[in-house]
DSSP file (Angstrom, degrees, kcal/mol; ACC not computed):
  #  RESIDUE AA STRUCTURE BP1 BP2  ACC     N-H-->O    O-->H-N    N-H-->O    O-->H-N    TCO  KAPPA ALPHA  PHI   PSI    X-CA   Y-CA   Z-CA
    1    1 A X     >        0   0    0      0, 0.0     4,-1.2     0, 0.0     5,-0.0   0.000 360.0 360.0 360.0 -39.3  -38.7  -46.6   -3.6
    2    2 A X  H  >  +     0   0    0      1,-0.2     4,-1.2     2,-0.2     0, 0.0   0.815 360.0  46.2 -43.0 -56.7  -39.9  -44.1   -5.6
    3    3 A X  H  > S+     0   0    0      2,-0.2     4,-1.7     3,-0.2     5,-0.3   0.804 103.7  61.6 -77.7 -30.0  -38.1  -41.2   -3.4
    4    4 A X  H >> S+     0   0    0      2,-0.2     3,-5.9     3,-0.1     4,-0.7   0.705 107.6  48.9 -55.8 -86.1  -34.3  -43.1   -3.3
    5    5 A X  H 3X S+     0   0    0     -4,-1.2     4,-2.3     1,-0.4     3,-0.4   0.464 116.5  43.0 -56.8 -67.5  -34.4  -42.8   -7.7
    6    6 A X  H 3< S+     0   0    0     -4,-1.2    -1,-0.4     2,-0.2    -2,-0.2   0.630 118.3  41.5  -7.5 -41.0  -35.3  -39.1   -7.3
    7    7 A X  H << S+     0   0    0     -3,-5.9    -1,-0.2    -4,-1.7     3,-0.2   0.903 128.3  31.3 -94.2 -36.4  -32.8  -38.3   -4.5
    8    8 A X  H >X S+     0   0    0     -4,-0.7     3,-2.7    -3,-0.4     4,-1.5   0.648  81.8 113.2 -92.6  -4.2  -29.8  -40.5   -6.1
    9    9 A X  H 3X S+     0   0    0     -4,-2.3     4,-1.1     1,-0.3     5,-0.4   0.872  80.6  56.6 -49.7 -30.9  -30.6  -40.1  -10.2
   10   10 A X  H 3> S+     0   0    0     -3,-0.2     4,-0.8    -4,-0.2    -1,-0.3   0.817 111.3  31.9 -95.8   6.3  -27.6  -38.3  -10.3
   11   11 A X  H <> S+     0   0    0     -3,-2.7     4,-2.0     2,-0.2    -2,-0.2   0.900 122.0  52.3 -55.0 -69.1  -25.0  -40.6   -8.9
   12   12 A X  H >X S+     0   0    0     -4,-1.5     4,-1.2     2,-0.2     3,-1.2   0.828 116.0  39.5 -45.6 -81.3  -27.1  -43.4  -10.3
   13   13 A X  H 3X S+     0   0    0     -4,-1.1     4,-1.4     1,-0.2     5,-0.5   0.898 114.2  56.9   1.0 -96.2  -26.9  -41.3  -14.1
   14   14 A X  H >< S+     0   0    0     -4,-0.8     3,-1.1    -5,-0.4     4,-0.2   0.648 109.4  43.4  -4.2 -62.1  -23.2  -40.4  -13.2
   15   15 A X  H XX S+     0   0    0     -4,-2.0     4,-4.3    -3,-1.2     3,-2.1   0.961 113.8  53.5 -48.6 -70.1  -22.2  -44.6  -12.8
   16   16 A X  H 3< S+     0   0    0     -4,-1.2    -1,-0.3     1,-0.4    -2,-0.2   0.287 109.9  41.4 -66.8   1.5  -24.1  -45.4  -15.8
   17   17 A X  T <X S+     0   0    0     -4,-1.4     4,-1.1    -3,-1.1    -1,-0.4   0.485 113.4  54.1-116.9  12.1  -22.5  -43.1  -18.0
   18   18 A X  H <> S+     0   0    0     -3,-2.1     4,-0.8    -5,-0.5     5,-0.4   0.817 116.5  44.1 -71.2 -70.0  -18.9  -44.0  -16.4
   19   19 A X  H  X S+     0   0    0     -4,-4.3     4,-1.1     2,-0.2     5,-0.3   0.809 112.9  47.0 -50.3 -30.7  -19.8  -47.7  -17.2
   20   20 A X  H  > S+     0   0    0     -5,-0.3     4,-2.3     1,-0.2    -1,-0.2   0.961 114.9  47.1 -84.4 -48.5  -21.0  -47.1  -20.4
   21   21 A X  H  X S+     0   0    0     -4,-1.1     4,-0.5     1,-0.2    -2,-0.2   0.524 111.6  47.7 -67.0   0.8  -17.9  -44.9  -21.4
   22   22 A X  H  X S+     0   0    0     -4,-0.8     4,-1.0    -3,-0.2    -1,-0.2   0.562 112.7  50.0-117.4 -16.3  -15.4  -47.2  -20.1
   23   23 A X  H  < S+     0   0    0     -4,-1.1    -2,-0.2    -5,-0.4    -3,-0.1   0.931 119.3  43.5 -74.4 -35.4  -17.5  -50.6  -22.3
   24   24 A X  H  < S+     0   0    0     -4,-2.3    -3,-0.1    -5,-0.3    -1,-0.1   0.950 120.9  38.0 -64.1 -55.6  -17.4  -48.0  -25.7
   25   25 A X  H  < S+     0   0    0     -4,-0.5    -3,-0.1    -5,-0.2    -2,-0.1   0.536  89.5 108.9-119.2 -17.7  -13.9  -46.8  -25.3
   26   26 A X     <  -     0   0    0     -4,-1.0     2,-0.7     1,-0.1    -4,-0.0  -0.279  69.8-119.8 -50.1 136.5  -11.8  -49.9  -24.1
   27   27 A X        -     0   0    0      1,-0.0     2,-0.4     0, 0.0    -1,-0.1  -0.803  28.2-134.7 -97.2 127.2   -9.5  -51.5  -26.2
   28   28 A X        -     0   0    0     -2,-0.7    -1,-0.0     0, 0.0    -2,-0.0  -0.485  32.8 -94.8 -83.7 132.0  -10.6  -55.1  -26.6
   29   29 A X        -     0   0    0     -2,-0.4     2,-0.2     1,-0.1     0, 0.0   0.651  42.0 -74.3   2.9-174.1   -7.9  -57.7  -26.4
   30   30 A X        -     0   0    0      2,-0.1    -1,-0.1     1,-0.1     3,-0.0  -0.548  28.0-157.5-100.7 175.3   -5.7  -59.6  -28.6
   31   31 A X        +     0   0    0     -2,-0.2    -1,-0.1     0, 0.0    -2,-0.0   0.742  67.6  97.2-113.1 -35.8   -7.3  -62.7  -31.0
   32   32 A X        -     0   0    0      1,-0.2    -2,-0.1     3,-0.1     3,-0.0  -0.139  59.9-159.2 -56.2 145.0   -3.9  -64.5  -31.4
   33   33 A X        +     0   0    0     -3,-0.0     2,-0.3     0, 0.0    -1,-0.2   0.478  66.1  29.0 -90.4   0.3   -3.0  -67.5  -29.1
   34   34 A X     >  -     0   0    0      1,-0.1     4,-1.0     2,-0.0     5,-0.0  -0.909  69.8-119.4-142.3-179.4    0.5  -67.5  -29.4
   35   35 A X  H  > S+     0   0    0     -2,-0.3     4,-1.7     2,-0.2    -1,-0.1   0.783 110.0  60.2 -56.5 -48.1    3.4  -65.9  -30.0
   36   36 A X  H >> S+     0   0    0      2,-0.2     4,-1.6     1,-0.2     3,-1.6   0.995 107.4  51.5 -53.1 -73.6    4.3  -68.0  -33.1
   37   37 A X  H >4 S+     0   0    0      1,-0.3     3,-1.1     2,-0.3     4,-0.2   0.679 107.6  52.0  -2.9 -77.8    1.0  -66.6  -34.7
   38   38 A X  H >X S+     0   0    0     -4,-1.0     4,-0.8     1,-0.3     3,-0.7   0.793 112.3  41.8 -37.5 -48.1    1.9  -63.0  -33.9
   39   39 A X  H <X S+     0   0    0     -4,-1.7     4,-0.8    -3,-1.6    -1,-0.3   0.702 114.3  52.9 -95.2   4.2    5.2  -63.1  -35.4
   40   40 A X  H << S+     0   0    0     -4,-1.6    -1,-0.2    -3,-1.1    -2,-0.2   0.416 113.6  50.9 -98.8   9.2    3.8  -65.3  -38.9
   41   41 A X  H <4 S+     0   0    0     -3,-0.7     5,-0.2    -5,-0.3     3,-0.2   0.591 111.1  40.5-106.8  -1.3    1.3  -62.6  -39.1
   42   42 A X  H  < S+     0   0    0     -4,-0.8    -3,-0.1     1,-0.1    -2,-0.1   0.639 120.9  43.3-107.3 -20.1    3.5  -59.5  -38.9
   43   43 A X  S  < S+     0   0    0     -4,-0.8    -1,-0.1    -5,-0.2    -2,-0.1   0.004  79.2  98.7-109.1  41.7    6.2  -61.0  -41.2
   44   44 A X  S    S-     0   0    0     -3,-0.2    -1,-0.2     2,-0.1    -2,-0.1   0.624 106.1-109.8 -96.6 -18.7    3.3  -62.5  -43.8
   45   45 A X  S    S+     0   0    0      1,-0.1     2,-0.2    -3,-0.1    -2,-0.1   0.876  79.6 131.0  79.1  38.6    4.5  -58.6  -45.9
   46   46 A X  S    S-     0   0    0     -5,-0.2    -1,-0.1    -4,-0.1    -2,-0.1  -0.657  77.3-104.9-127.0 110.4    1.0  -57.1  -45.0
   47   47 A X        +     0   0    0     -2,-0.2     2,-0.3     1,-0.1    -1,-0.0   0.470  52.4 173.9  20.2 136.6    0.6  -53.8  -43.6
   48   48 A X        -     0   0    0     -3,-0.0     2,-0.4    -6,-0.0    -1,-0.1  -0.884  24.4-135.4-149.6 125.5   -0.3  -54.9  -39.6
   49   49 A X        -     0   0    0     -2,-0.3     2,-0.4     2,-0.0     0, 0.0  -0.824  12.8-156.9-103.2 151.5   -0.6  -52.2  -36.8
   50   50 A X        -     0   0    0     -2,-0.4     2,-1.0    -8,-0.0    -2,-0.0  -0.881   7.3-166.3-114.7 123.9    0.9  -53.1  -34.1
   51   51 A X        -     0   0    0     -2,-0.4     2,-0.1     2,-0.0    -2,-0.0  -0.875   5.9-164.5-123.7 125.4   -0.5  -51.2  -30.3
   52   52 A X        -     0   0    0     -2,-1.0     2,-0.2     2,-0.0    -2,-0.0  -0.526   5.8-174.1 -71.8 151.9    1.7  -51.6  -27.5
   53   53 A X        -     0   0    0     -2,-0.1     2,-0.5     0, 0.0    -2,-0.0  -0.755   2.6-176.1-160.6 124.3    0.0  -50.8  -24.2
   54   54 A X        -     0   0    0     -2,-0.2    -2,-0.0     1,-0.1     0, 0.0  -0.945  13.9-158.9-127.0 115.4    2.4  -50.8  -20.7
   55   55 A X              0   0    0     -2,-0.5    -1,-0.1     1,-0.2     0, 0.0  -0.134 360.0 360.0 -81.1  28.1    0.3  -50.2  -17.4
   56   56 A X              0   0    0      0, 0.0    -1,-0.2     0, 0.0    -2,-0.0   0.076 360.0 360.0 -64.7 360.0    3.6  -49.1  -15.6
């Protein structure tokens, strides 16, 4: 067992900082459930940023 982590640590290394960077740098989800929400919190007349994000 010993000789696999020694012949793969850098794949293995590689993965685990792939994984690590994509859990850090992801943008987490929305909190609203609805639509109505969304628009009584953008027209409540406080500052709100808004991020669009289109996978096409």
């Amino acid at each position: 067992m010993r000789q696999f982590w020694n012949e793969n640590r850098l794949v293995i290394g590689l993965i685990t900082l792939m994984v690590g960077a994509f859990l850090l740098l992801r943008t987490p989800g929305d909190t609203l459930p609805s639509t109505a929400d969304f628009d009584a919190l953008v027209s409540a007349g406080t500052p709100t940023l808004v991020e669009f994000y289109s996978n096409t």
